[in-house]
ChimeraX commands (.cxc) that place a marker at each C-alpha (Angstrom):
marker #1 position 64.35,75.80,171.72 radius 0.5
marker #1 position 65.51,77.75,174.37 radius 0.5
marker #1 position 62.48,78.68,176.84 radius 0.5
marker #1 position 63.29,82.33,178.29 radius 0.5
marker #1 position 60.56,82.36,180.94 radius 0.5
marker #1 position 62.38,79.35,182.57 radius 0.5
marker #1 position 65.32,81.16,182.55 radius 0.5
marker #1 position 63.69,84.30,183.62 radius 0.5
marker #1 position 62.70,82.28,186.57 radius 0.5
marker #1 position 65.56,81.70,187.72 radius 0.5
marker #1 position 67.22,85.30,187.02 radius 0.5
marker #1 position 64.42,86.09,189.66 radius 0.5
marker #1 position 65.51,83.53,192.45 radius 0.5
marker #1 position 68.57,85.09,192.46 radius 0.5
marker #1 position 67.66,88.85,192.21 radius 0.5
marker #1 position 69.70,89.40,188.98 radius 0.5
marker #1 position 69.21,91.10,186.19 radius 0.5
marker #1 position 68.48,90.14,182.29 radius 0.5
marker #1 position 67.71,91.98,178.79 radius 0.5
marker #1 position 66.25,90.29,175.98 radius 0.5
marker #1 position 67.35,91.32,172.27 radius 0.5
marker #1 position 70.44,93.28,173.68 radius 0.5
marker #1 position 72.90,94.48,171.03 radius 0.5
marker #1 position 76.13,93.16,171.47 radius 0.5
marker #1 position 77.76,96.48,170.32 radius 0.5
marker #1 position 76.08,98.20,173.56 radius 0.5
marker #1 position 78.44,95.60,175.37 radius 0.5
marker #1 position 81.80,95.24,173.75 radius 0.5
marker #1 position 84.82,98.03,173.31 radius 0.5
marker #1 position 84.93,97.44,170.10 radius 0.5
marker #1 position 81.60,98.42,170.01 radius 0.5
marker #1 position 80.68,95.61,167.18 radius 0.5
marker #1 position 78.18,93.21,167.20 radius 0.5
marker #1 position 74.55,92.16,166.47 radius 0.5
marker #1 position 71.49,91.21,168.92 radius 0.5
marker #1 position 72.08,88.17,171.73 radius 0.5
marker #1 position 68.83,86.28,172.81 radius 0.5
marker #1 position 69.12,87.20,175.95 radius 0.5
marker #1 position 71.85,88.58,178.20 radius 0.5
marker #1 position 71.86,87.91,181.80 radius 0.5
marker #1 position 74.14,89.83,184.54 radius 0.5
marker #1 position 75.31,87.10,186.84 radius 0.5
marker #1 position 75.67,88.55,190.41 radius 0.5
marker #1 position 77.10,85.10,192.58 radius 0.5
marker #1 position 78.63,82.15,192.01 radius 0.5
marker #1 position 75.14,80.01,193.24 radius 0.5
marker #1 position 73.41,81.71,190.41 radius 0.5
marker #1 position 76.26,81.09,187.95 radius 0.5
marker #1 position 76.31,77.58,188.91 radius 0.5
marker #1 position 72.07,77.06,188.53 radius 0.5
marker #1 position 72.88,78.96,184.93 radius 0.5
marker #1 position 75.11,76.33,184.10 radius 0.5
marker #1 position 73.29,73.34,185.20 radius 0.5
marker #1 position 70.08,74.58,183.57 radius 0.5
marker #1 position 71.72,75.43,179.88 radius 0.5
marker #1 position 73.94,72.34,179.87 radius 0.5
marker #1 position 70.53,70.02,180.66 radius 0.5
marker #1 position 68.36,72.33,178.07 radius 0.5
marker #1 position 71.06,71.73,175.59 radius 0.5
marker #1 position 71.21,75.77,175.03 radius 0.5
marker #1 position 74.04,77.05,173.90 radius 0.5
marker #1 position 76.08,80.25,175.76 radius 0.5
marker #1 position 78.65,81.67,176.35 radius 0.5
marker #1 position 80.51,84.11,179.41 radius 0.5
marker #1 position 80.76,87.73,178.62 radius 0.5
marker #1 position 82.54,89.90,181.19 radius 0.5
marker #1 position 83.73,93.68,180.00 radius 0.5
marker #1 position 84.01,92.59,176.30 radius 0.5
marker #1 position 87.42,94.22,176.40 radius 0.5
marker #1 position 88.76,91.22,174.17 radius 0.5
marker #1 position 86.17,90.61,171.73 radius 0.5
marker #1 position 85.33,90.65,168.06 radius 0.5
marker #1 position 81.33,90.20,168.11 radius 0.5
marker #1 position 79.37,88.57,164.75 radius 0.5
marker #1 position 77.54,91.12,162.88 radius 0.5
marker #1 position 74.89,88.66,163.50 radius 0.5
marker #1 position 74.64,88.52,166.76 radius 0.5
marker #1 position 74.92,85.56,169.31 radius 0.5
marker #1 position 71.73,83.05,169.19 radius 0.5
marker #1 position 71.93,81.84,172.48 radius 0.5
marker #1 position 72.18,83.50,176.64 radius 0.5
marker #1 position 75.15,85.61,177.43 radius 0.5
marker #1 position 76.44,85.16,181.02 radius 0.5
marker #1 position 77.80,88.28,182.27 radius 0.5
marker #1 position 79.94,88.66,184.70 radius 0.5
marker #1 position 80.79,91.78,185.52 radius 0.5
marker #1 position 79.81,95.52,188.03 radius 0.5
marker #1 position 77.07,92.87,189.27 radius 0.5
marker #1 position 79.32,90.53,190.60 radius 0.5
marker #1 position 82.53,92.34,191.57 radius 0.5
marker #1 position 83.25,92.42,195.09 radius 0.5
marker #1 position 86.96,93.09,196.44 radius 0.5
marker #1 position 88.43,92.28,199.45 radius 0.5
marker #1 position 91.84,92.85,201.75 radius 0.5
marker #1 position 93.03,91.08,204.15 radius 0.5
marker #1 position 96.91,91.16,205.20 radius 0.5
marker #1 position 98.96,90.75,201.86 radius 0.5
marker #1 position 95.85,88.91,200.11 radius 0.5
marker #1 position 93.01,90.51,197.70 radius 0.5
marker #1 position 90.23,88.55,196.86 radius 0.5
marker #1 position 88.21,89.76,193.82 radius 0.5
marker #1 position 84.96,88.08,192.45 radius 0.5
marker #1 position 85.55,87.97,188.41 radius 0.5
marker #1 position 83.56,90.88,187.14 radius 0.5
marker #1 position 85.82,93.38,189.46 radius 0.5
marker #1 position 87.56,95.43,186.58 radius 0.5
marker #1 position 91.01,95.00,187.05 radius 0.5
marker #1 position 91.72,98.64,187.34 radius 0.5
marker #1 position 89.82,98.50,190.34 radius 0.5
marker #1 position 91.88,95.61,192.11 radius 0.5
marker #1 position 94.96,97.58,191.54 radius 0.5
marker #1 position 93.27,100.37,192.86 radius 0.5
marker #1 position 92.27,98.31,195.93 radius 0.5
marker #1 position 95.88,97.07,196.29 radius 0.5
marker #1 position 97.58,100.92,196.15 radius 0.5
marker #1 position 95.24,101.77,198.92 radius 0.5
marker #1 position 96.83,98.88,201.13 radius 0.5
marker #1 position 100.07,99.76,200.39 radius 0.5
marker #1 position 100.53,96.56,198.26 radius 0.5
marker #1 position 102.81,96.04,195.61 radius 0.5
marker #1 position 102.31,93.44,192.51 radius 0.5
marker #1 position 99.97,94.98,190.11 radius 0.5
marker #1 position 101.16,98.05,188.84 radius 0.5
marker #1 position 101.42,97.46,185.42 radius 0.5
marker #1 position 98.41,95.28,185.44 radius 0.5
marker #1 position 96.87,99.07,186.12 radius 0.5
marker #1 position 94.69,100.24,182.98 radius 0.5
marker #1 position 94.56,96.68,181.59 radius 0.5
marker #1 position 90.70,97.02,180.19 radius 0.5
marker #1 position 88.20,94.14,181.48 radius 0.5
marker #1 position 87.13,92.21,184.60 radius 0.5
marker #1 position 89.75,89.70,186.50 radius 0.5
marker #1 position 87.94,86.78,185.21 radius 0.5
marker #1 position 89.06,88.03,181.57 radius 0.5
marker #1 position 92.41,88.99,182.81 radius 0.5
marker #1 position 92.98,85.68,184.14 radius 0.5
marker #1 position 91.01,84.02,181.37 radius 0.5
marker #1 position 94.01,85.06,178.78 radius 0.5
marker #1 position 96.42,85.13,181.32 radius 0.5
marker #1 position 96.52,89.11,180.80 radius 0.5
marker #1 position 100.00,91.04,181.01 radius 0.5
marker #1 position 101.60,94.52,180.27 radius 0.5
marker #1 position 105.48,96.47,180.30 radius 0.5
marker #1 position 106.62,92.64,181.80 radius 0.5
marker #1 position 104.27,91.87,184.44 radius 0.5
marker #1 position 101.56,89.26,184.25 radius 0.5
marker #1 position 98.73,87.74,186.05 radius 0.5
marker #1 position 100.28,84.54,186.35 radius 0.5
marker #1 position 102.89,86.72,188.62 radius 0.5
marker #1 position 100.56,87.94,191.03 radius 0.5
marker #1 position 97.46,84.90,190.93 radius 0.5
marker #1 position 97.26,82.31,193.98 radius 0.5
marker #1 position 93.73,80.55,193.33 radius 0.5
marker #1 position 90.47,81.02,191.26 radius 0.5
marker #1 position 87.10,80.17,192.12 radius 0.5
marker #1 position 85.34,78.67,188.72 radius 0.5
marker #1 position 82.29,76.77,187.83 radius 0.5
marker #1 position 83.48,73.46,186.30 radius 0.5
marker #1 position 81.02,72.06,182.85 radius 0.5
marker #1 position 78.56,69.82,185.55 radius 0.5
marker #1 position 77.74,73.21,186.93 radius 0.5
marker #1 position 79.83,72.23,190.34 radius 0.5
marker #1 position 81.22,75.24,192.71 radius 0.5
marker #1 position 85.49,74.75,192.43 radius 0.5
marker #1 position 88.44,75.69,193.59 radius 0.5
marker #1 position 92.10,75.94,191.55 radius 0.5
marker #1 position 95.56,76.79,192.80 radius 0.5
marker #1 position 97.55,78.78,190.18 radius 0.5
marker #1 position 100.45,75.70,189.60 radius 0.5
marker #1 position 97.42,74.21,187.88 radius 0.5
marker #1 position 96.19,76.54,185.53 radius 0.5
marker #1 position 98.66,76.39,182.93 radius 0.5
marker #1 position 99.90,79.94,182.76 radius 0.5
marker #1 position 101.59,80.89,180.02 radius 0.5
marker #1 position 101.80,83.77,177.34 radius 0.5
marker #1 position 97.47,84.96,176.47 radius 0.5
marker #1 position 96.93,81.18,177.86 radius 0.5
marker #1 position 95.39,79.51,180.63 radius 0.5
marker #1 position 93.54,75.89,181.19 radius 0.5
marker #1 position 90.24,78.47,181.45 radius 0.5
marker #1 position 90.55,78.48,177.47 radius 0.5
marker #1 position 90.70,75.54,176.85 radius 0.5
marker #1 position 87.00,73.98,178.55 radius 0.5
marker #1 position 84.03,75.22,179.85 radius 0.5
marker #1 position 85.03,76.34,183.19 radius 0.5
marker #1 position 83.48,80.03,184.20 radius 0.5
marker #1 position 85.74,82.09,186.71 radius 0.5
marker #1 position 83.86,83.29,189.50 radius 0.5
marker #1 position 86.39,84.57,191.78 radius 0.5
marker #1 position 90.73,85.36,191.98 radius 0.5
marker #1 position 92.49,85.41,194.81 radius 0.5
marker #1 position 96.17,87.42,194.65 radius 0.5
marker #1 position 99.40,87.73,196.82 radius 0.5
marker #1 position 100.86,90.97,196.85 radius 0.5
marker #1 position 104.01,92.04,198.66 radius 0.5
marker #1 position 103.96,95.13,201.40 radius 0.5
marker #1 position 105.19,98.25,199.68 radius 0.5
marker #1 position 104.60,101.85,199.59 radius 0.5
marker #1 position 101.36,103.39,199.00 radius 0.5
marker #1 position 102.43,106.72,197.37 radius 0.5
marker #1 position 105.03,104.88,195.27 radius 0.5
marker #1 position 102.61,102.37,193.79 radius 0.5
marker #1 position 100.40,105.30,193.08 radius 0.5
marker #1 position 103.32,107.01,191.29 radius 0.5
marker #1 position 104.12,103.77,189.20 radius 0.5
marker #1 position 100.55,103.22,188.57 radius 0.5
marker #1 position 100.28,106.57,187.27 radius 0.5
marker #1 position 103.12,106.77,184.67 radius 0.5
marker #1 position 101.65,103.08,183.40 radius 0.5
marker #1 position 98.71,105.12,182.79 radius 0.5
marker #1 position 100.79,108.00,180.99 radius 0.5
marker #1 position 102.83,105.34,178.55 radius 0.5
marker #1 position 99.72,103.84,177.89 radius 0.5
marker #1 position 97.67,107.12,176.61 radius 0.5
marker #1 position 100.76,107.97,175.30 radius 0.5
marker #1 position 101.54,105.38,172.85 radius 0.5
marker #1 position 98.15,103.32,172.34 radius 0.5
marker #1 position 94.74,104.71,170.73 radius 0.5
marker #1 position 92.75,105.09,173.45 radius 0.5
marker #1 position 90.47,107.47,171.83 radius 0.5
marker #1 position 89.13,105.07,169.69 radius 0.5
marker #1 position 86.54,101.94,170.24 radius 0.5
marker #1 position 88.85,98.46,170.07 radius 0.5
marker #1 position 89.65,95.12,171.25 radius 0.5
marker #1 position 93.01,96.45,172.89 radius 0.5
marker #1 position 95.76,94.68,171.17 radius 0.5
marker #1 position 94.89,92.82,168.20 radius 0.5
marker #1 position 97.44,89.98,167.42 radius 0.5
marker #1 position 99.57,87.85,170.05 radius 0.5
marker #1 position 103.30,88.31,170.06 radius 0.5
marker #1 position 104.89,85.91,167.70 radius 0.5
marker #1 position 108.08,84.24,169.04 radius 0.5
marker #1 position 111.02,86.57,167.88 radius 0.5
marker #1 position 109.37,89.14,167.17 radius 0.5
marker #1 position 106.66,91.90,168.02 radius 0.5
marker #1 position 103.05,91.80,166.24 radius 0.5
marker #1 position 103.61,95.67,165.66 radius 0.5
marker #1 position 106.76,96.20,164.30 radius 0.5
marker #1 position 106.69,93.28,161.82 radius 0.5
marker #1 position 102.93,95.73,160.59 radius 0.5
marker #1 position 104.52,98.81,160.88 radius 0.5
marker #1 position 107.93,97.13,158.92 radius 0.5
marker #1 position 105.33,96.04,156.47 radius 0.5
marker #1 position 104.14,99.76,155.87 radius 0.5
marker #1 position 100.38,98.46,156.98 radius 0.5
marker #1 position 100.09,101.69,159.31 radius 0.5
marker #1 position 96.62,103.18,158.56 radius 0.5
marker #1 position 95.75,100.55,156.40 radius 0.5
marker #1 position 91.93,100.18,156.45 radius 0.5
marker #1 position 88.38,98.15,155.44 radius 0.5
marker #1 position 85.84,100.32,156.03 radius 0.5
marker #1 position 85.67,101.72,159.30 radius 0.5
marker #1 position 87.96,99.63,160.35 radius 0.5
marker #1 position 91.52,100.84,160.43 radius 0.5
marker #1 position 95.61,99.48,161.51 radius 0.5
marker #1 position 95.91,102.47,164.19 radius 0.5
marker #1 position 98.93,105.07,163.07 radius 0.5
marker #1 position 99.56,105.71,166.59 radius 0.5
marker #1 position 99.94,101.89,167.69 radius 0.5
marker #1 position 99.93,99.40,164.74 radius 0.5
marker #1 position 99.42,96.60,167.05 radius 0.5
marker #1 position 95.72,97.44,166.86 radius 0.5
marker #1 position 92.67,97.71,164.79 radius 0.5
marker #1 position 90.33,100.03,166.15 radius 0.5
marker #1 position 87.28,101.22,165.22 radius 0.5
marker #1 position 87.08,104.30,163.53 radius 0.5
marker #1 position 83.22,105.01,163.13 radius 0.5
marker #1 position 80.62,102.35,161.75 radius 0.5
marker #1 position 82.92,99.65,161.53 radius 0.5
marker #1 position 81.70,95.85,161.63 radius 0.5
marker #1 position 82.71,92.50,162.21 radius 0.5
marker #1 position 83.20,91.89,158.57 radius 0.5
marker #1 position 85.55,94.98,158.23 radius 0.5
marker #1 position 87.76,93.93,161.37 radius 0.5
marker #1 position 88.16,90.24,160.24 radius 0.5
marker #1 position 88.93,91.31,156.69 radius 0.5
marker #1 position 91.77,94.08,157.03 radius 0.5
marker #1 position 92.93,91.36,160.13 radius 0.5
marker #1 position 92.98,88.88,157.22 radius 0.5
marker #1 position 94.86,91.32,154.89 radius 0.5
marker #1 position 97.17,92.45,157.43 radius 0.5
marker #1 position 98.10,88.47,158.12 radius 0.5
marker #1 position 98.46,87.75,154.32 radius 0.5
marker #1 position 100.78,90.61,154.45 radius 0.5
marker #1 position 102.97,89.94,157.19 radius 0.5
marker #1 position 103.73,86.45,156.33 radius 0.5
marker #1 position 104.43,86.82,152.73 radius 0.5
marker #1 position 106.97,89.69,153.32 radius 0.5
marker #1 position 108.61,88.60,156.64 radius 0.5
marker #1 position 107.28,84.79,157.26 radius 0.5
marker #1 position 105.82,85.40,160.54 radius 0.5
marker #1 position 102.49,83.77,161.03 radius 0.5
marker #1 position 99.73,86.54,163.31 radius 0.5
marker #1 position 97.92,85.02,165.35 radius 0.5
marker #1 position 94.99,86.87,166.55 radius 0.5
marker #1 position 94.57,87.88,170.66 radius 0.5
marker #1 position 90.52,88.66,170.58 radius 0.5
marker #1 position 87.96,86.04,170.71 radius 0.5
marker #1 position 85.63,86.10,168.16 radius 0.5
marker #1 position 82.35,86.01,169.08 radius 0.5
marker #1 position 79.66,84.17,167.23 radius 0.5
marker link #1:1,2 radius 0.2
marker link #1:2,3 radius 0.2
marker link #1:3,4 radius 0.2
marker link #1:4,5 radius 0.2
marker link #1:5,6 radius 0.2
marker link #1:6,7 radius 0.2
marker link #1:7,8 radius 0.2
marker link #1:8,9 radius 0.2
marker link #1:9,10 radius 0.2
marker link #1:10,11 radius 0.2
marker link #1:11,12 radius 0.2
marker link #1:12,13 radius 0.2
marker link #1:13,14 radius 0.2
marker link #1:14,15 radius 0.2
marker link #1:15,16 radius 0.2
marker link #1:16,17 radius 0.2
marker link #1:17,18 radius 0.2
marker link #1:18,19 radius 0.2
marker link #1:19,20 radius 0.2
marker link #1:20,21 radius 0.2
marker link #1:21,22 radius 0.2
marker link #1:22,23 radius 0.2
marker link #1:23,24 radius 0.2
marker link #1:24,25 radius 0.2
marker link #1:25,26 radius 0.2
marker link #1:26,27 radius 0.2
marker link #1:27,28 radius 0.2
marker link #1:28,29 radius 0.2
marker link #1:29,30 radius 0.2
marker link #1:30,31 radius 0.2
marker link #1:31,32 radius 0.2
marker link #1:32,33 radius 0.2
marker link #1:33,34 radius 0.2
marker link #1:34,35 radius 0.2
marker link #1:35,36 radius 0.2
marker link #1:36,37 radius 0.2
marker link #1:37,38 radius 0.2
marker link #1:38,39 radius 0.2
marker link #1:39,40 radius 0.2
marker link #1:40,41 radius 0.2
marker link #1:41,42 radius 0.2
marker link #1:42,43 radius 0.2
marker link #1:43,44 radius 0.2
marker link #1:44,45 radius 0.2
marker link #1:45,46 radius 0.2
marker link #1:46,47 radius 0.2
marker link #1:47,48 radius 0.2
marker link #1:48,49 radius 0.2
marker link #1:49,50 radius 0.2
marker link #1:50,51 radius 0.2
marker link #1:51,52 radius 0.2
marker link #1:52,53 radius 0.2
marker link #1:53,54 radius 0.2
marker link #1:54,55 radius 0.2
marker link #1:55,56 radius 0.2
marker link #1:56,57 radius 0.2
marker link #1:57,58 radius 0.2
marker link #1:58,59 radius 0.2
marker link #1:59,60 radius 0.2
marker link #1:60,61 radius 0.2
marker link #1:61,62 radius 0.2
marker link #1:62,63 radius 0.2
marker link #1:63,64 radius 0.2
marker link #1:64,65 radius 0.2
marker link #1:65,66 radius 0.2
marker link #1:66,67 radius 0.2
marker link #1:67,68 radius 0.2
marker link #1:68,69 radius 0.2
marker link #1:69,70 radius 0.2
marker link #1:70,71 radius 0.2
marker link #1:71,72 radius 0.2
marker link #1:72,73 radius 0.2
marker link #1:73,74 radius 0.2
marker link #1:74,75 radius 0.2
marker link #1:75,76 radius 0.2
marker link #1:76,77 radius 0.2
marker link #1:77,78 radius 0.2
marker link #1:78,79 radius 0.2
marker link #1:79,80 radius 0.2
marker link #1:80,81 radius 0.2
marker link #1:81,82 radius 0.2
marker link #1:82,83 radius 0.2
marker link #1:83,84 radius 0.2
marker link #1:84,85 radius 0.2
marker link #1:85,86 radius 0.2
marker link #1:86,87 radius 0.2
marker link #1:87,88 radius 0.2
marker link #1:88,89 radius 0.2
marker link #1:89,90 radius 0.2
marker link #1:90,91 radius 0.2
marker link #1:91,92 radius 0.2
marker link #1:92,93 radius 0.2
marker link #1:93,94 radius 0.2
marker link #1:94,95 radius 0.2
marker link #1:95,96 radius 0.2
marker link #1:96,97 radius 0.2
marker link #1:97,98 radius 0.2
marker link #1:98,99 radius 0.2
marker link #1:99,100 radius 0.2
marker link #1:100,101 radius 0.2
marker link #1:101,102 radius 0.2
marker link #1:102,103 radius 0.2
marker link #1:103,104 radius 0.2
marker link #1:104,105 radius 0.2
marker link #1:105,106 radius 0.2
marker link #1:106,107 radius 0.2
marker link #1:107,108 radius 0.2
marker link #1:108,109 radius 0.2
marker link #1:109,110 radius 0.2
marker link #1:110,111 radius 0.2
marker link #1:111,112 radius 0.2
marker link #1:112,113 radius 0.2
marker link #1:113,114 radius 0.2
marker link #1:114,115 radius 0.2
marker link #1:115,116 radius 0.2
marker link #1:116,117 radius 0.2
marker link #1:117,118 radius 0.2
marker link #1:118,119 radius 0.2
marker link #1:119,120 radius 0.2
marker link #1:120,121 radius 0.2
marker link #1:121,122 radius 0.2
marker link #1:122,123 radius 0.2
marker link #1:123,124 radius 0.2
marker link #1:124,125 radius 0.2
marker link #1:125,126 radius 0.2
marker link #1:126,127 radius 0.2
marker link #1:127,128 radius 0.2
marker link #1:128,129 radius 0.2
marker link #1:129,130 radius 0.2
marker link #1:130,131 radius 0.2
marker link #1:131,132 radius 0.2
marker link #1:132,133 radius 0.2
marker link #1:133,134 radius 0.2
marker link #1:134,135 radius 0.2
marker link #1:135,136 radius 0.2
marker link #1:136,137 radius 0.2
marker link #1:137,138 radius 0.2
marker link #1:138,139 radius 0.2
marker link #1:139,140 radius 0.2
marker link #1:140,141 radius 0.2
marker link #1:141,142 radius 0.2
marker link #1:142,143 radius 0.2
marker link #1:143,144 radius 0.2
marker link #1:144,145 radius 0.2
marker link #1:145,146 radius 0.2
marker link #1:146,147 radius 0.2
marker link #1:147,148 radius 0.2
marker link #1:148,149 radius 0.2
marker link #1:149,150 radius 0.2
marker link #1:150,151 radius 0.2
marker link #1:151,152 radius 0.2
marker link #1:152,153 radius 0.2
marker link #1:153,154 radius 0.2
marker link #1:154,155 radius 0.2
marker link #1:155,156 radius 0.2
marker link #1:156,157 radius 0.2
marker link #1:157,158 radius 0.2
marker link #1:158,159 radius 0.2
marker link #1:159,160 radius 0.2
marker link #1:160,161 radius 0.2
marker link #1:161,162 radius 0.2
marker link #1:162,163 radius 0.2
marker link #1:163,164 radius 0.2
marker link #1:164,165 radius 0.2
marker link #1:165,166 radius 0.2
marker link #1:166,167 radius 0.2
marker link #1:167,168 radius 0.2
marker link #1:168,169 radius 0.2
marker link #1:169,170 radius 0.2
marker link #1:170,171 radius 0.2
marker link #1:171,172 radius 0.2
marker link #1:172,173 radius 0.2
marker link #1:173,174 radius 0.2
marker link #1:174,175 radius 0.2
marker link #1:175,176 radius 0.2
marker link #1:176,177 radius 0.2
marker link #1:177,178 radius 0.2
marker link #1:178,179 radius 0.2
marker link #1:179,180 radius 0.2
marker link #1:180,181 radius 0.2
marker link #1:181,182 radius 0.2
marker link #1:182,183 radius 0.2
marker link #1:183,184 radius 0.2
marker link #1:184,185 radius 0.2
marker link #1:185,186 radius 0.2
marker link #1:186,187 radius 0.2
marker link #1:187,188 radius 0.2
marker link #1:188,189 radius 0.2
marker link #1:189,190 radius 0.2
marker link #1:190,191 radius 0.2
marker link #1:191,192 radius 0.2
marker link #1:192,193 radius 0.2
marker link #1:193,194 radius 0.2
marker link #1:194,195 radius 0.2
marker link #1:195,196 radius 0.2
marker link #1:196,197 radius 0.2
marker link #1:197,198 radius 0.2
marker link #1:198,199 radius 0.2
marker link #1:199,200 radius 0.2
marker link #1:200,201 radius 0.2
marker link #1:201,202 radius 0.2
marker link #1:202,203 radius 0.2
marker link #1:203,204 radius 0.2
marker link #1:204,205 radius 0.2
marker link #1:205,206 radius 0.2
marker link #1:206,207 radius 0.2
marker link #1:207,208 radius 0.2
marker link #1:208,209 radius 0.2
marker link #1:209,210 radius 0.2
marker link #1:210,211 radius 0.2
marker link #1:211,212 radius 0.2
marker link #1:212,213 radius 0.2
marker link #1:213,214 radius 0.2
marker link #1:214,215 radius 0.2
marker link #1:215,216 radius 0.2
marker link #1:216,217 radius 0.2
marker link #1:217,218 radius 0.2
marker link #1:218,219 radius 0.2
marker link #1:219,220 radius 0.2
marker link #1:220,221 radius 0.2
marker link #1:221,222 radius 0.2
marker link #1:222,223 radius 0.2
marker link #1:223,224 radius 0.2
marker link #1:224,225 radius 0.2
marker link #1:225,226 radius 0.2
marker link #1:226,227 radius 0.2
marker link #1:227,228 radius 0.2
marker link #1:228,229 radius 0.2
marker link #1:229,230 radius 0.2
marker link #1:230,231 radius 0.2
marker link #1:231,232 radius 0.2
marker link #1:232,233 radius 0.2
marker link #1:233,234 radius 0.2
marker link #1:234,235 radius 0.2
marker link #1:235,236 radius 0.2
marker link #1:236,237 radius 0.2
marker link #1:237,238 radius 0.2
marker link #1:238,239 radius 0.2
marker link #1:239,240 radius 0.2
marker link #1:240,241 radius 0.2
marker link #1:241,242 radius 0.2
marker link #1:242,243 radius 0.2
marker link #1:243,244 radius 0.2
marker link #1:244,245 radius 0.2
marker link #1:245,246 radius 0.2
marker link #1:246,247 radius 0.2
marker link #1:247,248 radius 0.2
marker link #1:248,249 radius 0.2
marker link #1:249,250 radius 0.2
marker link #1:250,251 radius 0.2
marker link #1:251,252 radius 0.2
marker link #1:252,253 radius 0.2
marker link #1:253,254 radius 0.2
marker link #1:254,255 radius 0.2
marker link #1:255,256 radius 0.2
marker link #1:256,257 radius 0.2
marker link #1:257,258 radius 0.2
marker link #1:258,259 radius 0.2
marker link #1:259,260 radius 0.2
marker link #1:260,261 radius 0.2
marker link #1:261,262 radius 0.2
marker link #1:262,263 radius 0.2
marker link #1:263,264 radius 0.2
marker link #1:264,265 radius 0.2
marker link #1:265,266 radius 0.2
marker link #1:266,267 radius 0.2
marker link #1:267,268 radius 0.2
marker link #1:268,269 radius 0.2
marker link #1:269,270 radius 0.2
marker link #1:270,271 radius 0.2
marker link #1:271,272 radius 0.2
marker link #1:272,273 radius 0.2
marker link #1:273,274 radius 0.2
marker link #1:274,275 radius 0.2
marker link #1:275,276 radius 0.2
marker link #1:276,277 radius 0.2
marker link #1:277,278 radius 0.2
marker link #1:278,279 radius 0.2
marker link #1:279,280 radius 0.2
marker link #1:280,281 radius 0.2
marker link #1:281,282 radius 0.2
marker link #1:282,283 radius 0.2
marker link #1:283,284 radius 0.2
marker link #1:284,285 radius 0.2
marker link #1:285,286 radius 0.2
marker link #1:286,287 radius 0.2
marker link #1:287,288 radius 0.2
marker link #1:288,289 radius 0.2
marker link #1:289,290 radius 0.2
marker link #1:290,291 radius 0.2
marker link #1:291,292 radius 0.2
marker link #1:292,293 radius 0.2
marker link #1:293,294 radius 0.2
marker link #1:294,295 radius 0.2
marker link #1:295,296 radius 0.2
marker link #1:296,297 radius 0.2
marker link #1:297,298 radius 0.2
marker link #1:298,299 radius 0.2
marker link #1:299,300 radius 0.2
marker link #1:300,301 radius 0.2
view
């Protein structure tokens, strides 16, 4: 039984913030999802690390939450706490050629921070939704750039609710993969090297990411960015739009026309409706081109 004034307790030791009954909708881009027990905004690693200790002893089950840029949330919500990690905790920091950025820094606003000291790396990290601890979570990438390119170190909280350290060579970087998804551990903090560079240049390239991206992906609409990983040969969204699945739909869920790589939300949609036309679109693929999706979101439940 989880006890919330315990946990309420310690929210208050450390001066951060919590909201019972939350809707996980109110906290995803998809904007999908049911009620969470409780949902508390993390705002340091000490706090992070007392969370930890405290849930694992209780035998409470959570999970980390940080711009839900990359989830599918249960219709039914989440019975258990929600760590997240984001505005709260999201300091950034120069210093030379290195930016330091605790994990709920959007990653928007790193690259921001590394255009205004003149330092090159990140450009088409630039519009990526989510927080760094996300980005580096799925080892996030865009137009041939990818964290794992740019990424030196993380600070994480390891399952005994310990305070760690990590150099990149061991965090098994590879394509929507790190060693983060595979346990327990909870990134608190990324430190990147960036080259020198010009300012007004990175701006410009940083810029005309932004401009392919409006351009070709839907934007407009409420998702999970893109929806399936890129299978080995191939690309997720031309073996859709090859399949004529463009527009295809399950309620208010619908295979974008401008970008078939994603299912978006096009009013009222739900869990059910996502993981259903998903399911479809799957079925579809692999019976008229043998590719196996596999899907990029987490689903939350």
């Amino acid at each position: 039984m989880i006890n919330i004034l315990e946990l309420k307790e310690i929210c208050s030791r450390y001066g951060c913030k919590y909201s019972e009954k939350c809707m996980l909708s109110s906290n995803t881009t998809f904007r999908i999802g049911g009620e969470c027990t409780l949902l508390i905004d993390v705002n340091s690693a000490e706090c992070a690390a007392e969370l930890v200790r405290y849930l694992r002893r209780s035998k409470i089950k959570y999970t980390v939450l940080g711009k839900g840029s990359n989830i599918i949330a249960s219709d039914k919500g989440y019975d258990g706490i929600i760590l997240r990690i984001a505005s709260d905790f999201s300091d950034i920091s120069a210093e030379g050629t290195i930016i330091r950025a605790e994990a709920g820094a959007s990653l928007a606003a790193v690259c921001r921070k590394a255009q205004e000291n003149n330092l090159s790396g990140m450009e088409n990290l630039y519009g990526i939704p989510g927080a760094v601890g996300g980005g580096l979570y799925m080892n996030a990438g865009a137009y041939g750039s990818e964290m794992k390119d740019v990424v030196v170190s993380a600070e994480y909280i390891d399952e005994n609710g310990e305070i760690c350290t990590m150099s990149a060579e061991d965090m098994m970087l590879s394509y929507r993969h790190s060693i983060f998804s595979e346990n327990n551990f909870i990134i608190t903090a990324v430190t990147f090297s960036l080259t020198e560079g010009d300012g007004e240049a990175i701006k410009e390239a940083m810029t005309e990411c932004m401009k392919k991206r409006s351009s070709k992906q839907p934007l407009e609409y409420p998702s999970a960015g893109s929806t399936f990983k890129r299978p080995e040969g191939s690309y997720a969204s031309l073996l859709i739009e090859q399949c004529g699945l463009k527009g295809m739909a399950v309620g208010g869920a619908e295979v974008s026309t401008k970008h078939s790589g994603f299912v978006i939300n096009k009013g009222g949609a739900t869990c059910e409706d996502v993981l259903e036309l998903c399911r479809r679109v799957r079925e579809i693929v692999l019976e008229k081109t043998g590719y196996s999706l596999e899907l990029e979101p987490i689903i939350l439940e």
